[in-house]
TIVEX-977586 format. One record per residue (C-alpha): chain; x, y, z. Coordinates in steps of 0.1 Angstrom, whole numbers, plus 5000, padded with zeros to 4 digits. Layout:
<sites>
SITE kette    x    y    z
SITE     A    X    Y    Z
...
</sites>
This chain:
<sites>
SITE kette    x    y    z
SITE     A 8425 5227 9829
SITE     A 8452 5208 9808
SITE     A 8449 5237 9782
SITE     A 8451 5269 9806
SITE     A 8481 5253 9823
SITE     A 8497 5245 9789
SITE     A 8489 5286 9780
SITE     A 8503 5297 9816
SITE     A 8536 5276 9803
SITE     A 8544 5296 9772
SITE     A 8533 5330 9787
SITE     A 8555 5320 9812
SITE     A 8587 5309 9785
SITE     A 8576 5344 9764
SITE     A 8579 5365 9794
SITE     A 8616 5350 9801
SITE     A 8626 5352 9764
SITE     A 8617 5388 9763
SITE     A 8631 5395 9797
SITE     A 8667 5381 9782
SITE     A 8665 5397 9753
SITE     A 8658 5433 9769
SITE     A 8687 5418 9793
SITE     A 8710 5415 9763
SITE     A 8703 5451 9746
SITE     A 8711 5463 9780
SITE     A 8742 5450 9778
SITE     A 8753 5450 9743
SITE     A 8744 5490 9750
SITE     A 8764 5493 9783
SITE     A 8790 5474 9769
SITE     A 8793 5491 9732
SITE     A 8780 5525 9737
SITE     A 8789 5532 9698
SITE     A 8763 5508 9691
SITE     A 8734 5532 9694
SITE     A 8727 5552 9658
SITE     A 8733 5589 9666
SITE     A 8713 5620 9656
SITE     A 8734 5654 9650
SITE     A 8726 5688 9646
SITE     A 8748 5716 9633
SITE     A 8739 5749 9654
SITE     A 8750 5783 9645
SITE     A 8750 5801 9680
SITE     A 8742 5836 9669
SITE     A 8761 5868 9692
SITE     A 8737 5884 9710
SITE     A 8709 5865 9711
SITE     A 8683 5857 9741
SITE     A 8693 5827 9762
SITE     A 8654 5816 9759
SITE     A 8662 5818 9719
SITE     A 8687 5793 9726
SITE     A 8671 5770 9750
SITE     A 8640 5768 9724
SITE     A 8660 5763 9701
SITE     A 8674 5726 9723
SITE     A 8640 5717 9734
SITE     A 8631 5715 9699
SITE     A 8660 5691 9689
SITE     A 8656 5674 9723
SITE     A 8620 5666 9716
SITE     A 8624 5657 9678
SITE     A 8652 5629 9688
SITE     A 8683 5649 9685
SITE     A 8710 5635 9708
SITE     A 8741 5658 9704
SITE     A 8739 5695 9692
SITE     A 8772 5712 9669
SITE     A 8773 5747 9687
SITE     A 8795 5772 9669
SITE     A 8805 5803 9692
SITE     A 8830 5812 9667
SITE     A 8855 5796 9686
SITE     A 8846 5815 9721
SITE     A 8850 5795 9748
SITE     A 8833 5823 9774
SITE     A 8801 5825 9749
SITE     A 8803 5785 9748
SITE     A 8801 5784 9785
SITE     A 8775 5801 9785
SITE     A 8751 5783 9756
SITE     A 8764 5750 9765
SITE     A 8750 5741 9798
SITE     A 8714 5754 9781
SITE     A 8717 5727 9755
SITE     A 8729 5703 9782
SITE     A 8699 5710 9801
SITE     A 8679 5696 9780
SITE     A 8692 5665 9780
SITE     A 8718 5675 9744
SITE     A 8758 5661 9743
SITE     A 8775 5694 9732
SITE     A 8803 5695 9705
SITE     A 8820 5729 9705
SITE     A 8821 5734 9668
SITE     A 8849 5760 9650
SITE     A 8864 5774 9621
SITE     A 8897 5760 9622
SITE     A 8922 5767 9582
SITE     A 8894 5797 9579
SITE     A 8897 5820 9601
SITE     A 8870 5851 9589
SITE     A 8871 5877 9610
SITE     A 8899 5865 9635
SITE     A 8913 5899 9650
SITE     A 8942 5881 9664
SITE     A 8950 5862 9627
SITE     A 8944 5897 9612
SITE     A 8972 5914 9626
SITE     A 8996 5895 9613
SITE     A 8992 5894 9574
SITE     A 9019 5869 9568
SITE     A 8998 5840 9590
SITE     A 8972 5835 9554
SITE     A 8978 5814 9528
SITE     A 8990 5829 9491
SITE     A 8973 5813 9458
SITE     A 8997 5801 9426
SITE     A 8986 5831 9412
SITE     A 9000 5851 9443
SITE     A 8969 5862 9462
SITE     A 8972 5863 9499
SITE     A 8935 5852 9518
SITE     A 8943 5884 9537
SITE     A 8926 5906 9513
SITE     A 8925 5890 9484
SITE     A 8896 5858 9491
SITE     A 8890 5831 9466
SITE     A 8854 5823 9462
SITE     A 8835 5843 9488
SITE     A 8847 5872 9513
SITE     A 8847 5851 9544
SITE     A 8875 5827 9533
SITE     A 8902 5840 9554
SITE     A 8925 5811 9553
SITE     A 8954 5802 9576
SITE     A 8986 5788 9571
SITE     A 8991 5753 9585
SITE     A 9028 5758 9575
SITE     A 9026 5791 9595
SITE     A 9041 5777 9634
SITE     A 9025 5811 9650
SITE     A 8991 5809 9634
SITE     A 8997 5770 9639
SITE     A 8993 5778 9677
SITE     A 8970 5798 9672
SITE     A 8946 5774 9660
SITE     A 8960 5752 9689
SITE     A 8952 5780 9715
SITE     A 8917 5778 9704
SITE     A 8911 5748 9709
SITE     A 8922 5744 9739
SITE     A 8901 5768 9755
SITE     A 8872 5747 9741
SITE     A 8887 5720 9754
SITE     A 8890 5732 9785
SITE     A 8849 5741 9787
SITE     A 8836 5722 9810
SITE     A 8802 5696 9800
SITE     A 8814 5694 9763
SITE     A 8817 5660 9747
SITE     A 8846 5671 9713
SITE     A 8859 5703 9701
SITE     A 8846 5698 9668
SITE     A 8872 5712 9636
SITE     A 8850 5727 9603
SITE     A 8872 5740 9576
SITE     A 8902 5719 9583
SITE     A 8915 5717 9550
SITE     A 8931 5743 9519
SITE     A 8907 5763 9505
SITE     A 8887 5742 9473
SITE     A 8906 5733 9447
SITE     A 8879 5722 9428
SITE     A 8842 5734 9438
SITE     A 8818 5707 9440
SITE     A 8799 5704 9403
SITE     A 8767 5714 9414
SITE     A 8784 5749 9426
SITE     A 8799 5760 9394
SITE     A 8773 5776 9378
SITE     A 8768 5797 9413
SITE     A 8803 5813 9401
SITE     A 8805 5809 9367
SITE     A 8835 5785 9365
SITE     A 8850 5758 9347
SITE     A 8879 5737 9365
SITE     A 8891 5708 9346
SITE     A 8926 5712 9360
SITE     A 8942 5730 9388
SITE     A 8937 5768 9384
SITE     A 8960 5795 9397
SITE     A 8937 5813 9420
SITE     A 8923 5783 9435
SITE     A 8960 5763 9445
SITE     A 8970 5773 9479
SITE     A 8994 5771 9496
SITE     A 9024 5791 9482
SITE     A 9027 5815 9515
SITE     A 9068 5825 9523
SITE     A 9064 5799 9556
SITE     A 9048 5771 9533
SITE     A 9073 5773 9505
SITE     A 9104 5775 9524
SITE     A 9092 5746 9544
SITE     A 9091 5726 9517
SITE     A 9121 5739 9502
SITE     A 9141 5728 9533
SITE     A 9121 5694 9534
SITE     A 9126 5686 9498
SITE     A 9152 5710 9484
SITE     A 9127 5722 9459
SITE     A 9113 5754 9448
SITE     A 9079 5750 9442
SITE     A 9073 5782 9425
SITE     A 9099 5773 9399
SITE     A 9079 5745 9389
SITE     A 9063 5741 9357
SITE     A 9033 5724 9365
SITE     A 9030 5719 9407
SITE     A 8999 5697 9401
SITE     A 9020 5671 9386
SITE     A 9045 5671 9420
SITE     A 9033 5647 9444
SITE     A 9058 5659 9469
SITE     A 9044 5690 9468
SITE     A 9009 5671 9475
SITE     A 9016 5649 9498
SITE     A 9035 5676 9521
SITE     A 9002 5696 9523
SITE     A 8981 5667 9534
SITE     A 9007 5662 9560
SITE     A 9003 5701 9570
SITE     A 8965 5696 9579
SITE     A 8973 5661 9591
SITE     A 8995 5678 9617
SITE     A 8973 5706 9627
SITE     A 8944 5680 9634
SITE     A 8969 5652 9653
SITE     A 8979 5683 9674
SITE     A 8943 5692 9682
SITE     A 8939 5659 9690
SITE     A 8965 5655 9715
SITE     A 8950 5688 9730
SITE     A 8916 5679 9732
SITE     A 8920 5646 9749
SITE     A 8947 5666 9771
SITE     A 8913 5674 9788
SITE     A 8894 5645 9785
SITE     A 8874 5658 9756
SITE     A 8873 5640 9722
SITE     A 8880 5653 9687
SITE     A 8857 5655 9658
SITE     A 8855 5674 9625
SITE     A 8828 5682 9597
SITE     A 8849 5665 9566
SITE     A 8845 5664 9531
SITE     A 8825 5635 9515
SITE     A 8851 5604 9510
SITE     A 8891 5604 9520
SITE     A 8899 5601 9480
SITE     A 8875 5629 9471
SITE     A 8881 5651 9502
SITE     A 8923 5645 9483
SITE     A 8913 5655 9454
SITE     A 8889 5688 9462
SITE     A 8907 5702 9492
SITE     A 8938 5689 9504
SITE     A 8922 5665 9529
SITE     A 8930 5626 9536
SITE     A 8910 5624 9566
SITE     A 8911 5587 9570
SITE     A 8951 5591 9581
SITE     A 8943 5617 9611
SITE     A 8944 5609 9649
SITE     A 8908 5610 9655
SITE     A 8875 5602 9672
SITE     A 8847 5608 9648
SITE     A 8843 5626 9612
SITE     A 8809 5641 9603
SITE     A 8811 5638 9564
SITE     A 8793 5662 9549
SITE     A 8776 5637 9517
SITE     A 8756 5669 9509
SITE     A 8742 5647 9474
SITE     A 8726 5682 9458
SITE     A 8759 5700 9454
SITE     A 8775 5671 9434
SITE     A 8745 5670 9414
SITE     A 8738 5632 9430
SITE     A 8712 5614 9437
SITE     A 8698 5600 9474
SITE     A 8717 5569 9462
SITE     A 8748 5584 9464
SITE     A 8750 5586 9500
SITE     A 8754 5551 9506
SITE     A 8782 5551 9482
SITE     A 8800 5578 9496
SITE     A 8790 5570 9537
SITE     A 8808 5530 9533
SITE     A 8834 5544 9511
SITE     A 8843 5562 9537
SITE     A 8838 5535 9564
SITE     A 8862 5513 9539
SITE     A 8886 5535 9540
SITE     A 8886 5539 9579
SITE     A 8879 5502 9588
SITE     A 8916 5495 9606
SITE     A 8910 5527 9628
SITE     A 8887 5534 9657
SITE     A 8874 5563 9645
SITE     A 8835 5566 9642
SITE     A 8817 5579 9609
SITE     A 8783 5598 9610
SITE     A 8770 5607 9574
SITE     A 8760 5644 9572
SITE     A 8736 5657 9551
SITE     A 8724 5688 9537
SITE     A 8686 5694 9546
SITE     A 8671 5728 9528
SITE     A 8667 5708 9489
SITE     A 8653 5677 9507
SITE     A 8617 5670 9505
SITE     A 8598 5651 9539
SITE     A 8595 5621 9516
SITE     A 8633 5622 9506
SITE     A 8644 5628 9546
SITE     A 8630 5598 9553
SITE     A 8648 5576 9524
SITE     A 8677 5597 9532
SITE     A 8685 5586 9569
SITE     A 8671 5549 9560
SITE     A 8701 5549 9535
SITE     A 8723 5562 9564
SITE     A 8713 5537 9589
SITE     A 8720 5508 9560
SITE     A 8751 5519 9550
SITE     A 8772 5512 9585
SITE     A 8775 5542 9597
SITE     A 8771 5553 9637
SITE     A 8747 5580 9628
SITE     A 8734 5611 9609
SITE     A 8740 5644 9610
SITE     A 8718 5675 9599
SITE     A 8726 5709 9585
SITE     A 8699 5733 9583
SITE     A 8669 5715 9592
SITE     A 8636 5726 9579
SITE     A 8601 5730 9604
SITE     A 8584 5700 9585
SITE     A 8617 5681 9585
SITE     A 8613 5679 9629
SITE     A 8586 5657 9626
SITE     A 8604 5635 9599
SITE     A 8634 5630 9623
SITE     A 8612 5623 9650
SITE     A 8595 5595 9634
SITE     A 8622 5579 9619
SITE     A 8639 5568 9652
</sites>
């Protein structure tokens, strides 16, 4: 009898121990909603395609552990309120994700030839693209295709259900290509090359010129002018604190696809992301196309959270699914969930790689 009241005791003290733990996750939880590691999916919302296409499409992430979907409507706030409250029906938060510097395709942009930016070598992105056909880049110097940019995001912004308008492509076209995508183009860049160095546009130039009382086209080597540097970090800087102040005009948050680490994102594209006036940044540590291995991602995901730790901003390591095997998925988000960071997000995921992401929560 002595025993079974002595075992009735500690089920007793197990029960209340549990009880207060589950007690405290609830409120940790409630209390610090950031807490909770976050699954992402980048989602290209094709035109004209079946709303059952679509709300497939959500159940699947839904039911493989997904918790907020990247939707890009190229920017179309009527086509995003549409697809949105599909994805919200399934239980999804909804980014509404957009081209924001490049602009392919933009039939307002188009019309007015002097919004793009101009290489060193004097190519304008209006018809003359660096790279690939579908960089169309804008002028953040530019004050008209400025607010343009500003007027899209707003009517994201403005969509009701949506958690962030989420800004890809905010940045200069790359100065340097990451190493693993040379070959792809048959290049060499071991210093600044004319056709790659934006922005020398009339409205960039002469903005400068009146900031600084320098002609940057009469310089010998621009690389070497960290003026000239610095006053293009400050023109995506201002595009993005502007979208900001838009976004949470309307109770929505701001969030943008970046590139790996703020030093790196300096050097490559014009892009110090760790001094912008927002909410969460999706680097995109895609470890293939720098030739890098798995390891590589926990370097780059807590540089980046070193670099942002006297800010509020959230950091959710993206990576780049099609070149990952099961096997390296799963070592892959284990690396993410050591280094810090408040999630992982996935571009292009693979049928096998469902069951992967499932498991691993």
């Amino acid at each position: 009898m002595k025993q079974f009241n002595q075992l009735l005791i500690i089920v007793f003290l197990v029960t209340i121990s549990c009880s207060q733990e589950k007690k405290e996750i609830k409120t940790a939880i409630e209390e610090n909603p950031s807490s909770l590691f976050k699954y992402w999916a980048w989602y290209g919302a094709g035109s004209n395609v079946a709303d059952s296409i679509h709300s497939n499409q959500f159940k699947k992430y839904a039911s493989s552990g997904i918790d907020a979907v990247l939707i890009d409507t190229r920017a179309d706030a009527d086509y995003l309120s549409k697809i949105a409250p599909l994805a919200i029906k399934e239980g999804l938060e909804v980014h509404a994700w957009m081209f924001t510097m490049n602009r392919p395709g933009d039939t307002t942009a188009l019309k007015h030839p002097d919004w793009y930016m101009v290489s060193r070598s004097g190519k304008s992105c209006f018809d003359d693209r660096p790279y690939v056909d579908y960089y169309q880049w804008l002028s953040p110097s530019h004050p008209e295709a400025r607010a343009h940019i500003w007027s899209l995001v707003e009517g994201l912004a403005k969509v009701e259900g949506i958690k962030s308008v989420h800004l890809d492509y905010i940045r200069y076209p790359d100065v340097f290509l990451p190493v693993g995508l040379l070959p792809k183009y048959n290049l060499v860049q071991n210093e600044e090359l004319p056709d790659f160095d934006f922005d020398y546009s009339k409205a960039s130039v002469e903005k400068f010129q009146k900031l600084f009382g320098k002609d940057i086209t009469k310089a010998e080597v621009p690389a070497i002018d960290i003026e000239w540097k610095q006053f293009r970090l400050n023109e995506i800087k201002a595009v993005v604190d502007g979208a900001y102040d838009i976004a949470h005009k309307y109770g929505k948050d701001l969030t943008a696809a970046v590139f790996p680490y703020p030093e790196m994102a300096d050097h490559m594209v014009r892009q110090r992301w760790d001094k912008w006036n927002i909410d969460a940044v999706l680097p995109m540590i895609y470890n293939n196309f720098y030739n890098e291995g798995l390891d590589w991602i926990e370097f780059a995901s807590k540089q980046g959270l070193s670099d942002l730790k006297a800010k509020q901003t959230q950091l959710h390591t993206g990576l780049y699914l099609p070149e990952m095997t099961d096997d390296e998925l799963v070592r892959a988000i284990n690396i993410v969930k050591q280094s810090g960071a408040s999630g992982v997000a996935f571009f292009a995921i693979q049928d096998s790689h469902f069951e992967v992401i499932k498991a691993s929560q």
